[in-house]
ZAMARLO-258946 format. One record per residue: residue number from 1; residue in one letter; chain; y, x, z of N, C-alpha, C, O in turn. Coordinates in pm, whole numbers, plus 50000, padded with zeros to 5 digits. Example, Ala and Ser with C-alpha at 12.3 -4.5 7.8 and 13.67 -1.06 7.14 Angstrom:
2
> nr, rest, kette, n_Y, n_X, n_Z, ca_Y, ca_X, ca_Z, c_Y, c_X, c_Z, o_Y, o_X, o_Z
> 1, A, A, 49431, 51319, 50780, 49550, 51230, 50780, 49670, 51320, 50780, 49668, 51424, 50846
> 2, S, A, 49775, 51285, 50708, 49894, 51367, 50714, 50003, 51290, 50787, 50114, 51341, 50804
This chain:
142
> nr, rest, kette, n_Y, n_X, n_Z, ca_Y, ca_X, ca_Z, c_Y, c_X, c_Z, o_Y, o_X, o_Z
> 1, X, A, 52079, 50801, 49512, 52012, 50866, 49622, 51862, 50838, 49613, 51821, 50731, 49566
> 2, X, A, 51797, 50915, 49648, 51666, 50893, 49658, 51577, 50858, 49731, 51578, 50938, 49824
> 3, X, A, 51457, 50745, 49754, 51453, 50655, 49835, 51314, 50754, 49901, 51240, 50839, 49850
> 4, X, A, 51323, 50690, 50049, 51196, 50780, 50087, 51103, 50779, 50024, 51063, 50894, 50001
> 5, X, A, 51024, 50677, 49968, 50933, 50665, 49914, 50887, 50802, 49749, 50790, 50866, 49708
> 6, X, A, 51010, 50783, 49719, 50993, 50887, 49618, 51017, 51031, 49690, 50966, 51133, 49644
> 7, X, A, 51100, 51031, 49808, 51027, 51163, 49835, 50870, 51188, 49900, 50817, 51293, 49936
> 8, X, A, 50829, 51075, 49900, 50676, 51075, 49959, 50578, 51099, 49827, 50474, 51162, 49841
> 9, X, A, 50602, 51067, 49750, 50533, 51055, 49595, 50551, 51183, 49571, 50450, 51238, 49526
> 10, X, A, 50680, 51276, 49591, 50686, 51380, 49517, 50651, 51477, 49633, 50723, 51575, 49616
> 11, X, A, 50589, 51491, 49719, 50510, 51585, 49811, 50652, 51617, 49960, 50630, 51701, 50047
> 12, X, A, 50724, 51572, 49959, 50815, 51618, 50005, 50778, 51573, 50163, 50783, 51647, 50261
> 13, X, A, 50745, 51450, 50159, 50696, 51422, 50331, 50576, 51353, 50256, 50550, 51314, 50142
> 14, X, A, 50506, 51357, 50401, 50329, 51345, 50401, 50336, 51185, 50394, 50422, 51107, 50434
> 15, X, A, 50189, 51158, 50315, 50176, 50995, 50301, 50014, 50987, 50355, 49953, 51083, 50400
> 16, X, A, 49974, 50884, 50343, 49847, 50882, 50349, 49797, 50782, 50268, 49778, 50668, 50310
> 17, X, A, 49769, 50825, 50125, 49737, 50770, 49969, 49636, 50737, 49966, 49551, 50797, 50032
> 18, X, A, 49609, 50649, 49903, 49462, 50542, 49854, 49447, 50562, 49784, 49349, 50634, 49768
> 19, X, A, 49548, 50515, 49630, 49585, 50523, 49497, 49684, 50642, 49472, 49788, 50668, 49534
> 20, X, A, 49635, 50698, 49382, 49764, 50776, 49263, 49703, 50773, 49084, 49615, 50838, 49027
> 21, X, A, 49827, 50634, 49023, 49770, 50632, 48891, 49876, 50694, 48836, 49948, 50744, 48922
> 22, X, A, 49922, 50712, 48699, 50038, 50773, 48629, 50177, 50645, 48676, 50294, 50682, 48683
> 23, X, A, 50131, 50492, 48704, 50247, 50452, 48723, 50221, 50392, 48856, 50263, 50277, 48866
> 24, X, A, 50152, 50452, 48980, 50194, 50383, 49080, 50130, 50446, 49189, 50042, 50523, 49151
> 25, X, A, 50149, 50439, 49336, 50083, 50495, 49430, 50044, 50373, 49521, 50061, 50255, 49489
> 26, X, A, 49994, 50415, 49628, 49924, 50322, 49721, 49910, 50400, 49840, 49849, 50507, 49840
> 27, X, A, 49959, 50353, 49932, 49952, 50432, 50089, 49943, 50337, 50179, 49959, 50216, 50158
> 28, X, A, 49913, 50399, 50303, 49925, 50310, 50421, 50034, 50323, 50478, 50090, 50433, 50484
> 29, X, A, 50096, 50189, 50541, 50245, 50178, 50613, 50222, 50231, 50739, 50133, 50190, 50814
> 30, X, A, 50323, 50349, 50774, 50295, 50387, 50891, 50378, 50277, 50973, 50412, 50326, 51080
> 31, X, A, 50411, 50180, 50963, 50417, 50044, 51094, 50377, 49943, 51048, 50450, 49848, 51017
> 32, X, A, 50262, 49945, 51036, 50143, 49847, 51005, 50202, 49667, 51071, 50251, 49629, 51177
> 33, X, A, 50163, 49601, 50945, 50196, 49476, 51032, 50002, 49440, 51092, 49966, 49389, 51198
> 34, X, A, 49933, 49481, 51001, 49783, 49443, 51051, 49734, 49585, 51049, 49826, 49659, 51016
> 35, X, A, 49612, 49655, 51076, 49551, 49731, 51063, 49512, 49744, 50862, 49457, 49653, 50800
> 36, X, A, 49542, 49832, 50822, 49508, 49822, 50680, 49587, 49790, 50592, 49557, 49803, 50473
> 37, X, A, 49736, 49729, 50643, 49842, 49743, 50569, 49868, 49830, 50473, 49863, 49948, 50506
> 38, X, A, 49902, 49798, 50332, 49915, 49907, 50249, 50055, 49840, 50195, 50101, 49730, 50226
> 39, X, A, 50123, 49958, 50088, 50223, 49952, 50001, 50177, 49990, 49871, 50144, 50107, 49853
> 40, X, A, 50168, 49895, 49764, 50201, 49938, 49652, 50311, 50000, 49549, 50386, 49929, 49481
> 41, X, A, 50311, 50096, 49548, 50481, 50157, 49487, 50411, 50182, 49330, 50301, 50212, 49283
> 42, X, A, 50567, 50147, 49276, 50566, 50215, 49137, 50638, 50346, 49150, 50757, 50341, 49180
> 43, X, A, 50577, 50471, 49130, 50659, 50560, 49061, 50796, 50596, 49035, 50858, 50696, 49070
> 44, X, A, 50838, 50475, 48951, 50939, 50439, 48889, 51056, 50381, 48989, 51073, 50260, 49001
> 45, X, A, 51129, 50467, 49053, 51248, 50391, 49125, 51331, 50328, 49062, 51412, 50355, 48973
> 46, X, A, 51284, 50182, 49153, 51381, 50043, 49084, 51379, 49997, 49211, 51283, 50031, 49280
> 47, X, A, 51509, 49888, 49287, 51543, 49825, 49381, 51400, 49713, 49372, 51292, 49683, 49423
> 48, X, A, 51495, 49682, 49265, 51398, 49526, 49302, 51293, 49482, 49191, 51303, 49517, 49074
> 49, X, A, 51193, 49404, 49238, 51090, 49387, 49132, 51087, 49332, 49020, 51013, 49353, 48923
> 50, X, A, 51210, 49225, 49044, 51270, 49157, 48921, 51298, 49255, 48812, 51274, 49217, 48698
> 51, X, A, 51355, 49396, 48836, 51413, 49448, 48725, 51292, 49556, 48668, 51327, 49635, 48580
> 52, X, A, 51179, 49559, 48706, 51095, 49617, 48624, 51025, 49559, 48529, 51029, 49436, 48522
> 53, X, A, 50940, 49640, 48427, 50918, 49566, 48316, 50782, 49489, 48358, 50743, 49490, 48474
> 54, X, A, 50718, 49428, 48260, 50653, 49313, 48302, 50547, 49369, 48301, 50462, 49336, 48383
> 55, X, A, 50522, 49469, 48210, 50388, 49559, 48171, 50347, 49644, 48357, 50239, 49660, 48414
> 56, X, A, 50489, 49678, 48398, 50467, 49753, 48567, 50443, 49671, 48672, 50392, 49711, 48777
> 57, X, A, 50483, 49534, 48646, 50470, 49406, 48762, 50287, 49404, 48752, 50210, 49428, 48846
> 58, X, A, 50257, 49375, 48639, 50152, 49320, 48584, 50027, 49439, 48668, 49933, 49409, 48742
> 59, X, A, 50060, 49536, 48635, 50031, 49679, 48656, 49998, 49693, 48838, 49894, 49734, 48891
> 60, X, A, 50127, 49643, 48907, 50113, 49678, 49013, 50017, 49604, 49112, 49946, 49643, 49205
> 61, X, A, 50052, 49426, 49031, 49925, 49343, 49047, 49830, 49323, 49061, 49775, 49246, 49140
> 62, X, A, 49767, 49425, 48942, 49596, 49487, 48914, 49516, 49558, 49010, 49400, 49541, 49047
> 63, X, A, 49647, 49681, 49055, 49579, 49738, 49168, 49643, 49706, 49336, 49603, 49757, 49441
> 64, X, A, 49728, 49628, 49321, 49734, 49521, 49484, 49570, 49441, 49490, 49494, 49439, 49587
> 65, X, A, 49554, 49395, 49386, 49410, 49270, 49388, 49268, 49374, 49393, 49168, 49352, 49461
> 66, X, A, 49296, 49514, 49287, 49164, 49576, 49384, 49142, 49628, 49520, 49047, 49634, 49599
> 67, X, A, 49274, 49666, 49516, 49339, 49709, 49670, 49285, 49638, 49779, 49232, 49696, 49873
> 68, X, A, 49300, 49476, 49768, 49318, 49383, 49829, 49099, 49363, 49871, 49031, 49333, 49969
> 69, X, A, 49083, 49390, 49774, 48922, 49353, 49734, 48882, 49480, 49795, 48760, 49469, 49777
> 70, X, A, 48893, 49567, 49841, 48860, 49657, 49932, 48890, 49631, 50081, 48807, 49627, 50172
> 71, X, A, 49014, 49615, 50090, 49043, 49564, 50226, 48964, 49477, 50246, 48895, 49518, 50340
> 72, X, A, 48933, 49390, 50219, 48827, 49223, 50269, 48691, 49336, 50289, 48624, 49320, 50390
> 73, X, A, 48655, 49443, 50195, 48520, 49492, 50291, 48523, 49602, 50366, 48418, 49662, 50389
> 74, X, A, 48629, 49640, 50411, 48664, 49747, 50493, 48735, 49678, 50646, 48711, 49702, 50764
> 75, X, A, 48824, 49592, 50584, 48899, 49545, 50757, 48857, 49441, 50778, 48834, 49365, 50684
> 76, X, A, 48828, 49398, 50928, 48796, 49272, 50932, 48928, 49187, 50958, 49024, 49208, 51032
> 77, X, A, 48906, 49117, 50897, 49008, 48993, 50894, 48991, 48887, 50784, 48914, 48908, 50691
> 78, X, A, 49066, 48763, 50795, 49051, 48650, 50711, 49010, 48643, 50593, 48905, 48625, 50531
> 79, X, A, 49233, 48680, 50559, 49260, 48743, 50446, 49360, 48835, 50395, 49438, 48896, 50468
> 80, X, A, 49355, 48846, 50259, 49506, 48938, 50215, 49592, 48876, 50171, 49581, 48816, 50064
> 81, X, A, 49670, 48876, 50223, 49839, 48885, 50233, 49876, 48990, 50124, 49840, 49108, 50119
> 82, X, A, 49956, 48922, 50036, 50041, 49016, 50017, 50186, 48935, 49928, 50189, 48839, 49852
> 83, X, A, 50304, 49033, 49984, 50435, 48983, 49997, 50510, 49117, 49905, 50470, 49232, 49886
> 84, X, A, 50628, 49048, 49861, 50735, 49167, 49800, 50893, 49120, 49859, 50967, 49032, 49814
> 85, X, A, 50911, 49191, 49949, 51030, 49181, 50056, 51165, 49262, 49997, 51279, 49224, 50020
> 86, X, A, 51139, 49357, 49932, 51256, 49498, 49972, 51372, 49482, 50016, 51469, 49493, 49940
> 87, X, A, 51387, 49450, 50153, 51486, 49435, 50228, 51466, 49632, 50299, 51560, 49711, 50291
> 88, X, A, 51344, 49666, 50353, 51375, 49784, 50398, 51357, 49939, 50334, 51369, 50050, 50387
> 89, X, A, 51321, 49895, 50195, 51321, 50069, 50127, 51435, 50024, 50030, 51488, 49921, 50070
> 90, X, A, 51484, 50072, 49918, 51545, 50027, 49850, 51446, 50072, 49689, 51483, 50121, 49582
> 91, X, A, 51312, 50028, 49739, 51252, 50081, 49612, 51144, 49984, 49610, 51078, 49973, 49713
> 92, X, A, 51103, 49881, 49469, 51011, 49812, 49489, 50843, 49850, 49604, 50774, 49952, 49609
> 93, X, A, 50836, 49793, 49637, 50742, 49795, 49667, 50617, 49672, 49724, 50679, 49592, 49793
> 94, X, A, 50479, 49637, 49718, 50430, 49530, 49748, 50354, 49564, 49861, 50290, 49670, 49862
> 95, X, A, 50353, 49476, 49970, 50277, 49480, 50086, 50161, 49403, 50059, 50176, 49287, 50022
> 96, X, A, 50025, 49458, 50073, 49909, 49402, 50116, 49851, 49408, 50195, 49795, 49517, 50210
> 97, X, A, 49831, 49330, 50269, 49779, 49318, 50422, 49694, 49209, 50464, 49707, 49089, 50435
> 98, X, A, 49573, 49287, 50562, 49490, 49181, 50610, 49538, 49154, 50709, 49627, 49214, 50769
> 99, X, A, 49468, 49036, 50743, 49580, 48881, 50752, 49459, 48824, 50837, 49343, 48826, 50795
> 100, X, A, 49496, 48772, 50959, 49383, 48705, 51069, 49445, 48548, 51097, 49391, 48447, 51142
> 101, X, A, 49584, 48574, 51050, 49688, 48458, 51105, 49821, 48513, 51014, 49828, 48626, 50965
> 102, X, A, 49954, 48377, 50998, 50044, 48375, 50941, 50142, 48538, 50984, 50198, 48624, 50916
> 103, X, A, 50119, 48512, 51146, 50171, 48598, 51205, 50175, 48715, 51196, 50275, 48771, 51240
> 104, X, A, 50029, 48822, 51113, 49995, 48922, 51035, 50160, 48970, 50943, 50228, 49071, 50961
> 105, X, A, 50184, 48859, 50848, 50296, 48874, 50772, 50494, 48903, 50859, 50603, 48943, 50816
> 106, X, A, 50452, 48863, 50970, 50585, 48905, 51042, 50664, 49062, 51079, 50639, 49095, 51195
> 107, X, A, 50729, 49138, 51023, 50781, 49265, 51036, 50808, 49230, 51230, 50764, 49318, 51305
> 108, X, A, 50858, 49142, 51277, 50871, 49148, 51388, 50735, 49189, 51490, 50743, 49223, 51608
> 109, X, A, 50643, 49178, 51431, 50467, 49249, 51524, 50451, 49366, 51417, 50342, 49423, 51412
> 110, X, A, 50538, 49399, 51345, 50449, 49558, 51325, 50461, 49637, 51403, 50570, 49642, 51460
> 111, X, A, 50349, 49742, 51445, 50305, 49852, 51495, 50388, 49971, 51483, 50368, 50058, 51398
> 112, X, A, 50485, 49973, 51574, 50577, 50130, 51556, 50513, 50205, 51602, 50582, 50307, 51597
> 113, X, A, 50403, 50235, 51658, 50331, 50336, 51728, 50209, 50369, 51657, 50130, 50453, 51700
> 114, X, A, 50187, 50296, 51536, 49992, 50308, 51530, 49960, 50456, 51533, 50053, 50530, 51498
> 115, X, A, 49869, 50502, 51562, 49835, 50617, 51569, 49743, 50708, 51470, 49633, 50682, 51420
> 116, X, A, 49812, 50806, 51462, 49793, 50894, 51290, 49666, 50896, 51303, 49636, 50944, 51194
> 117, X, A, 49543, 50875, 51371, 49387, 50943, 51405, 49297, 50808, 51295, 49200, 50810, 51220
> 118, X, A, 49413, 50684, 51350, 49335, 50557, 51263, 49441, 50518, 51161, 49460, 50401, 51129
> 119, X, A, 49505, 50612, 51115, 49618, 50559, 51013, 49516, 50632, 50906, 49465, 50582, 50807
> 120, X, A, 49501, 50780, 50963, 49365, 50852, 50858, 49265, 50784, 50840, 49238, 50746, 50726
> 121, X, A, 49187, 50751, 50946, 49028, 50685, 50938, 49066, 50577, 50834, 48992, 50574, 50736
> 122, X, A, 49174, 50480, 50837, 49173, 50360, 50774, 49197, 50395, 50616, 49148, 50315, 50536
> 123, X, A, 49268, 50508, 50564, 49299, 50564, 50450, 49144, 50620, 50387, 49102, 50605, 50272
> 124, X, A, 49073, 50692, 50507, 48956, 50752, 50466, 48827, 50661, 50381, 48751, 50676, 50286
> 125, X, A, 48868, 50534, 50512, 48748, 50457, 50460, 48791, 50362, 50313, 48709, 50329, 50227
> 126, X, A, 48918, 50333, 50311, 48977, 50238, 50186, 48929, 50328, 50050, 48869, 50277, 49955
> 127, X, A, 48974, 50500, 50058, 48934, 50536, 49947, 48814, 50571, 49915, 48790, 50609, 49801
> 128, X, A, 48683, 50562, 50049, 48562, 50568, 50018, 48483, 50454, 49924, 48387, 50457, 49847
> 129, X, A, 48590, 50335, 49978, 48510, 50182, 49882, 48594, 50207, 49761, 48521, 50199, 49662
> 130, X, A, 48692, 50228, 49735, 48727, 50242, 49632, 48681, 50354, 49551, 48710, 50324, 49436
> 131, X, A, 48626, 50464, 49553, 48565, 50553, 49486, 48430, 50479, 49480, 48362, 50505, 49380
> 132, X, A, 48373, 50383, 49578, 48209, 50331, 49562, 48251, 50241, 49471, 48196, 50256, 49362
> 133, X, A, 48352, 50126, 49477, 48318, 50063, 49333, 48397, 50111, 49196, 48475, 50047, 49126
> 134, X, A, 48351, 50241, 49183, 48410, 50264, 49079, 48539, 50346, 49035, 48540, 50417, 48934
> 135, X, A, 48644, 50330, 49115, 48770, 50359, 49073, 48842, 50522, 49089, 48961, 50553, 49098
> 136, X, A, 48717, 50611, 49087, 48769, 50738, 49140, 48836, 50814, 49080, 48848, 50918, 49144
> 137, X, A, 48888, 50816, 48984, 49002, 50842, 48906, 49128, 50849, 48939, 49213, 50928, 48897
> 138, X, A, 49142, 50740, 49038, 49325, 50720, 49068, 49274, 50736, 49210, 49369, 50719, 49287
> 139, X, A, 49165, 50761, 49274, 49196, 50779, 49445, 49188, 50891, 49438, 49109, 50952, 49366
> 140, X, A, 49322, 50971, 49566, 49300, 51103, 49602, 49218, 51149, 49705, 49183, 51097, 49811
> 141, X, A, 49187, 51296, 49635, 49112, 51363, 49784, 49137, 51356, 49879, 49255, 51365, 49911
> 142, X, A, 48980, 51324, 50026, 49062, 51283, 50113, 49113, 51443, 50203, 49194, 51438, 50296
C-alpha cells in the first residue's frame, strides 16, 4: 500500500516543500511539534531507516543538517532537534525541529490546528534562505 507521503511526493495531495532532490523531499509537518518543523523523506519507500542503504541515510543527513542550518536563521529558537520515530507514517522519515525546550520533541504538544497562512509563510521563508545560501537547485518554486 502506499504511504501518504508518497502520495504527497507524487502530486497527489498538496505538501508544502522546501527540498526536492532526485532522492529526497523536505516539507513542513502539517502538526508541527515547534513552528518550523520539517520532515525529511526519501523518495524511496522503506518502513524503517535501518533498511535503507547507507549512501540514502548519509544522504538524508546532509540535507536534515542544511535544513537544520536554515532553521537556526529563520525560526527563533535554541535549537534543532532532530529525531527518526516511524511509529506514524510507515515510510522513513526524519523530523527536524526547532527546539526552545525538550518538550519541542513531544508528539503529545503538536499543533493539530496550525494554520495553512503560517504553514506557507514558514515554507516561504525556509526556501528563501535556502536558495540565499546557495542551494537553489533542489528548492521548489514557491
Amino acid at each position: 500500500m502506499t504511504s501518504i507521503f508518497s502520495r504527497i511526493i507524487a502530486g497527489e495531495i498538496p505538501g508544502r516543500f522546501v527540498w526536492n532532490d532526485e532522492t529526497c523531499v523536505v516539507m513542513l509537518d502539517i502538526r508541527p511539534l515547534h513552528p518550523g518543523h520539517v520532515l525529511v523523506i526519501p523518495k524511496q519507500e522503506v518502513d524503517q531507516w535501518t533498511d535503507l542503504d547507507a549512501e540514502t541515510v548519509g544522504h538524508l543527513m546532509r540535507v536534515a543538517h542544511l535544513v537544520g542550518q536554515t532553521q537556526k536563521r529563520v525560526v527563533p529558537c535554541q535549537r534543532i532537534g532532530l529525531m527518526i520515530a516511524g511509529f506514524e507514517v510507515p515510510h522513513t522519515h526524519v523530523h527536524v525541529v526547532p527546539m526552545s525546550s525538550m518538550a519541542d520533541l513531544n508528539f503529545a504538544n503538536a499543533d493539530p490546528s496550525a494554520k495553512a497562512e503560517d504553514l506557507d509563510a514558514m515554507a516561504k521563508g525556509l526556501r528563501e534562505d535556502l536558495r540565499a545560501a546557495g542551494h537553489g537547485s533542489a528548492i521548489p518554486a514557491d
